[in-house]
N, C-alpha and C positions, 0 to 999 in steps of 0.2 A: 353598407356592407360591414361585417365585421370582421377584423382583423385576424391573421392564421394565426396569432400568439394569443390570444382571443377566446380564438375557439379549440384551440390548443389543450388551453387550459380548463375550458367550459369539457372538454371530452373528458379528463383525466378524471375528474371528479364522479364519471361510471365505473369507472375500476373496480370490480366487484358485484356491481348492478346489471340485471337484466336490461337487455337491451331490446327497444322498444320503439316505432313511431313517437309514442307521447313521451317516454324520458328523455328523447334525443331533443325532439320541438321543446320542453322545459327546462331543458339545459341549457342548449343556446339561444334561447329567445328569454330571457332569464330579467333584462334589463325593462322600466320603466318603458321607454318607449319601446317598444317592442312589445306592450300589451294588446296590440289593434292585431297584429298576426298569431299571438296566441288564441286571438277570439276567435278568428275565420278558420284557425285550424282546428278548434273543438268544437267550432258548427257543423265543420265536415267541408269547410267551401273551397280548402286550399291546403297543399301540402310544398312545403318546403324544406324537406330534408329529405330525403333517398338514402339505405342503403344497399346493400348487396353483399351476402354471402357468400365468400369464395372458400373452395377449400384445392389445396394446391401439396402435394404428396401427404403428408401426416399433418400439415399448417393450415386452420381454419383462422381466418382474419373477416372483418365484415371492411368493404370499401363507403366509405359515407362525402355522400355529394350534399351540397347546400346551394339553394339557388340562389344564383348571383355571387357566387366564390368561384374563381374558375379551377381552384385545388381540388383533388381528391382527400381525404381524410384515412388513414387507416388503422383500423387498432384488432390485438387479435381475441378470438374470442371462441368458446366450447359451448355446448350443448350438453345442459345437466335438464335432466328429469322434462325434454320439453319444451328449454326457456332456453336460451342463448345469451350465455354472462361474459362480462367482459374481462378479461385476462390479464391483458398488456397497453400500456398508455399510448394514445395515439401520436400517432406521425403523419406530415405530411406524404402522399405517396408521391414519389416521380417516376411516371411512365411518361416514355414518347415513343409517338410512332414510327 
């Protein structure tokens, strides 16, 4: 598992980039070992990141899951021409039920 200061950091570096299944898997799967999961993810056999779209009165943020992190991730992010760019550096979210 990799750590929230981690991936923290691995998110920050979209800041201004389309956000995307394969820049998110290329982001944080970034590391040596961690080649064996970028392979099954561009064979098609396995996905390990999730995000989700929320938009919340005038605030569009996307929430990003990673399997095997029990955090949420959350950074925010607008809709130009199409593509969904990202805004604002991510944070951990804290919801409870």
């Amino acid at each position: 598992m990799i750590n929230n200061t981690d991936v923290i950091e691995r998110l920050g570096s979209l800041v201004g980039r389309e956000l995307t299944n394969v820049t998110l898997h290329e982001v944080i799967f970034c590391e040596d070992k961690h080649k064996k999961i970028l392979v099954r993810f561009n064979l098609g056999k396995q996905t390990y990141i999730h995000y989700k779209i929320n938009k919340q009165n005038s605030d569009t943020y996307a929430d990003i899951l990673i399997s095997g992190n029990p955090n949420t991730f959350r950074m925010g992010v607008e809709e130009k021409d199409g593509s969904i760019i990202v805004i604002s550096a991510p944070r951990v979210s804290y919801q409870y039920l």
